[in-house]
Steps between C-alpha positions, in 0.01 A plus 500: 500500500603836316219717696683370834707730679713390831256672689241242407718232655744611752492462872464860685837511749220504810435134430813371557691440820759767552909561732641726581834593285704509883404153569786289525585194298306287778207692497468457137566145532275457734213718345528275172446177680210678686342626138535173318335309820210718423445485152553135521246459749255770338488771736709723271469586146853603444829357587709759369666757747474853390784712698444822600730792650444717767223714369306173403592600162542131293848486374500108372415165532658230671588142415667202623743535213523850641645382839742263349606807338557653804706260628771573263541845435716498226236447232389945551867517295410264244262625226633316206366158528189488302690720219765279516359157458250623255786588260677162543768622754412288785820410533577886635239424745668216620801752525327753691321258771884366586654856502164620736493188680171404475409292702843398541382451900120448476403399833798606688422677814138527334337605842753800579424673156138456475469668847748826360298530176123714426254447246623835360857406483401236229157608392510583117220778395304411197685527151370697179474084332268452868282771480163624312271706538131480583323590180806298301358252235563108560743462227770727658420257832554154274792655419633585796441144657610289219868716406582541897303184659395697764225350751304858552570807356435849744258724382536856536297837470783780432815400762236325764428111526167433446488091493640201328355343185590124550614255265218241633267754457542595126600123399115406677334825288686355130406120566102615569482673197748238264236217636177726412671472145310287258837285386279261291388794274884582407592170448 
C-alpha cells in the first residue's frame, strides 16, 4: 500500500456521468434518479454526478445530500458546525439552526423553490480536506477519508479536476491485500 498513489486507483472524470452547473434543481433531481437506475441495473459504472460549468470545465460533484442542501439555503452562511460540535459546543449549533431557521419550514412550498434554484447556486467546489493530488501517497488519502468521512475525494492536477478516488474503491484495494496477509504467522 505505500507504493500506491491516487492515480493507481481513482476514476478519470470521463467515466462518470456529468450536468451541467445551469441545470435547475429538477434537472439534478432528475439526473440522479436516472444515474442510480443505471448503476443499479449495470449499465453504468458510476453513480456519482460530476457538474460542470459552461466551458465543460468540472467544478464539483453532486449528491443527494447536495440537493437537500439546496433546498435550504441558509446552510452557505453556516460554516461552524463541524468546528463546533467537535469542541463540545453543540449546544451553539442548536443556537444557530433556530436563529437561521433551518429547516424551520422544510417542505413548505417545496415545489416553488426547487424550480427558482441551480446546481450552482448550492453547488460547493471541492475543499483543501477533499482534495489530492495524483501522484499523492495513500496515507494522506486514509487520512482524508477517516478525519472528514467523506465518500470520494476529487483529484486534481494543478487547479483542474482530473477524477474522483472513491471510498469503495480504496476500502476494496486495503481488504485484498489485509486478506493476502498470513494472520496465522503473527499470531
Amino acid at each position: 500500500m505505500e507504493k500506491l498513489r491516487v492515480h493507481d486507483l481513482m476514476v478519470p472524470a470521463d467515466k462518470f456521468p456529468k450536468i451541467s452547473n445551469r441545470s435547475s434543481f429538477y434537472e439534478a433531481l432528475t439526473a440522479l434518479e436516472i444515474a442510480q437506475e443505471k448503476f443499479l441495473s449495470g449499465e453504468a459504472e458510476q453513480r456519482i454526478l460530476l457538474v460542470e460549468d459552461d466551458d465543460h470545465k468540472i467544478v464539483g460533484k453532486l449528491s443527494p445530500v447536495d440537493l437537500l442542501r439546496g433546498l435550504e439555503t441558509s446552510y452557505s452562511r453556516v460554516v461552524a458546525e463541524k468546528t463546533l460540535t467537535r469542541f463540545g459546543f453543540s449546544n451553539i449549533w442548536k443556537t444557530l439552526q433556530e436563529d437561521y431557521n433551518l429547516w424551520g419550514n422544510p417542505f413548505h412550498d417545496l415545489c416553488r423553490k426547487a424550480a427558482k434554484v441551480q446546481v450552482k447556486d448550492f453547488l460547493k467546489g471541492p475543499s483543501e480536506e477533499q482534495s489530492v493530488e495524483a501522484d499523492d501517497p495513500m496515507a494522506k488519502c486514509f487520512h482524508l477519508f477517516v478525519m472528514n468521512r467523506h465518500d470520494s475525494l476529487f483529484v486534481l492536477e494543478g487547479e483542474e479536476i482530473i477524477g474522483l478516488l472513491r471510498f469503495s474503491d480504496v476500502y476494496l484495494e486495503v481488504t485484498r491485500v489485509m486478506k493476502e496477509c498470513n494472520f496465522e504467522s503473527i499470531l
